[in-house]
C-alpha positions as MATLAB code, in Angstrom:
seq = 'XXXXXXXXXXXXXXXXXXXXXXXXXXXXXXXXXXXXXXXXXXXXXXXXXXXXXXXXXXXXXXXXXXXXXXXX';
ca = [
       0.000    0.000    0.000;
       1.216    3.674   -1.327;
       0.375    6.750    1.131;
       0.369    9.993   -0.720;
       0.263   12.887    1.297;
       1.959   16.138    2.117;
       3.968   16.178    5.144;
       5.217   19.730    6.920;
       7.886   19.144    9.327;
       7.696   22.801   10.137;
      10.487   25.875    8.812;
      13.546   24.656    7.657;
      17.325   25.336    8.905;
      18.382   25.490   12.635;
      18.001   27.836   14.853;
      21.237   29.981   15.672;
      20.487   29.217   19.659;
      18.486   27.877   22.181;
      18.026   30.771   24.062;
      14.555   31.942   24.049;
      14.740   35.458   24.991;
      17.573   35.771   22.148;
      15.364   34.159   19.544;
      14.811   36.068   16.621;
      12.191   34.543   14.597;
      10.147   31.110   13.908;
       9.054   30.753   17.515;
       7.960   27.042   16.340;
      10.591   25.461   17.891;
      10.481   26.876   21.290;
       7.021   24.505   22.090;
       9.339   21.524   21.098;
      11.687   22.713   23.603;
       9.949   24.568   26.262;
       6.518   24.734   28.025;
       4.745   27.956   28.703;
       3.915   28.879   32.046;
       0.408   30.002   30.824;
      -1.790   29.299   27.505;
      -5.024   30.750   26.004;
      -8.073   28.591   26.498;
      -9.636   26.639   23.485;
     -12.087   29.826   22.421;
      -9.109   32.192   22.853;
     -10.738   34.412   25.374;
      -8.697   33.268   28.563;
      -5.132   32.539   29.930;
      -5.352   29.190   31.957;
      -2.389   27.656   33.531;
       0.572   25.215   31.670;
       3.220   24.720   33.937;
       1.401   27.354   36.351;
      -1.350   25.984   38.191;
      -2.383   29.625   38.827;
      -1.193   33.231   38.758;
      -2.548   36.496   39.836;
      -1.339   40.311   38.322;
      -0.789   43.016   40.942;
      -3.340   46.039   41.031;
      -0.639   48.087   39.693;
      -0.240   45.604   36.997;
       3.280   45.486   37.361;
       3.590   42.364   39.398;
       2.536   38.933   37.872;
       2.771   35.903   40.424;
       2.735   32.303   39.307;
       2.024   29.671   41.573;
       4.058   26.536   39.695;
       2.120   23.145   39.413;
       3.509   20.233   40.828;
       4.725   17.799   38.734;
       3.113   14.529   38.080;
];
């Protein structure tokens, strides 16, 4: 049996380093790599926790606090 198909394994090259606050473009690879602390919810509307259980912004909105989830 023959599968036809396209298959997308995602940009091409290698990234120059592994460093995601020095990352300059094709964020792709950083979900390979690393997990967020928070995501959006299915309909977009709402950031639930990832590796944060929970997290709360100051009233001055300066301060974010995540509470980290334990790991099972």
């Amino acid at each position: 049996k023959t599968i036809t198909g396209g298959f997308d394994v995602g940009p091409g090259g290698f990234p120059k380093n592994f460093n995601p606050l020095a990352a300059t473009g094709g964020f792709t690879w950083l979900s390979t790599y690393f997990e967020p602390l928070v995501i959006y919810n299915a309909e977009l509307t709402e950031l639930e926790g990832d590796l944060a259980k929970d997290y709360t912004v100051g009233d001055d909105q300066l301060i974010y606090t995540f509470n980290l989830a334990q790991e099972t």
